[in-house]
C-alpha positions in Angstrom: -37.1 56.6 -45.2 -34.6 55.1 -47.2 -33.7 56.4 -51.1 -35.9 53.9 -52.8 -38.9 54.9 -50.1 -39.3 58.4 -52.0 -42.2 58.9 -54.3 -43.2 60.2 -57.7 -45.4 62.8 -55.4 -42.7 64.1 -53.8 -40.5 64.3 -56.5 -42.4 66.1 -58.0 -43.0 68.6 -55.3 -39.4 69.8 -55.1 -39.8 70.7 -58.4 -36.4 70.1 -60.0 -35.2 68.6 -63.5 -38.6 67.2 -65.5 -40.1 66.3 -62.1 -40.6 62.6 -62.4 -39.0 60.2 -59.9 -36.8 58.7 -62.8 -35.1 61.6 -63.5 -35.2 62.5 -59.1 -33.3 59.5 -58.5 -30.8 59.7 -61.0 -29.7 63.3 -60.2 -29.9 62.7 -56.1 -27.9 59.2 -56.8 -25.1 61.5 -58.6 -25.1 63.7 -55.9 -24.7 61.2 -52.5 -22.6 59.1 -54.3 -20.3 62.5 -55.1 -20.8 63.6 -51.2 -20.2 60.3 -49.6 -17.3 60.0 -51.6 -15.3 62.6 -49.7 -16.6 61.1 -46.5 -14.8 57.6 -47.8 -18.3 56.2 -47.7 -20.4 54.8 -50.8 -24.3 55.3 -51.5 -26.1 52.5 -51.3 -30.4 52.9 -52.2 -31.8 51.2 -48.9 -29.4 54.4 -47.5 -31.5 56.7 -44.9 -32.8 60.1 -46.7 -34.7 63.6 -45.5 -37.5 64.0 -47.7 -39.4 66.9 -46.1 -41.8 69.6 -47.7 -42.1 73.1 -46.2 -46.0 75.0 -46.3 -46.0 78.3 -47.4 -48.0 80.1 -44.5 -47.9 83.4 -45.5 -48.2 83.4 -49.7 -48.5 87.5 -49.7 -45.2 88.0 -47.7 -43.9 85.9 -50.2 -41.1 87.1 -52.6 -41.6 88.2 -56.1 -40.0 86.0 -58.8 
């Protein structure tokens, strides 16, 4: 899916910064434009991302926080 493709839902999920998609974009736009950089490359918002969630399976083998 391309960057503009992700949703509020799924920024949410991952849980980071306030959780809204406003604040999702701006810190993931920070960070492929910083790796791309290096690469010689520039970010662009119809670029390709991996958005994927992970299921827990197993929540009592999980570790204590």
């Amino acid at each position: 899916m391309s960057f503009t493709e992700v949703t509020a839902e799924f920024a949410y999920s991952e849980g980071e910064g306030d959780r809204t998609l406003e604040s999702w974009r701006h810190e993931h736009r920070k960070y492929y434009t910083r790796v791309l950089a290096v690469r010689g490359e520039s970010f662009d918002e119809a670029s390709l991302v991996v958005a994927e969630s992970f299921e827990l399976l197993n929540p009592k083998r999980a570790p204590k926080v």
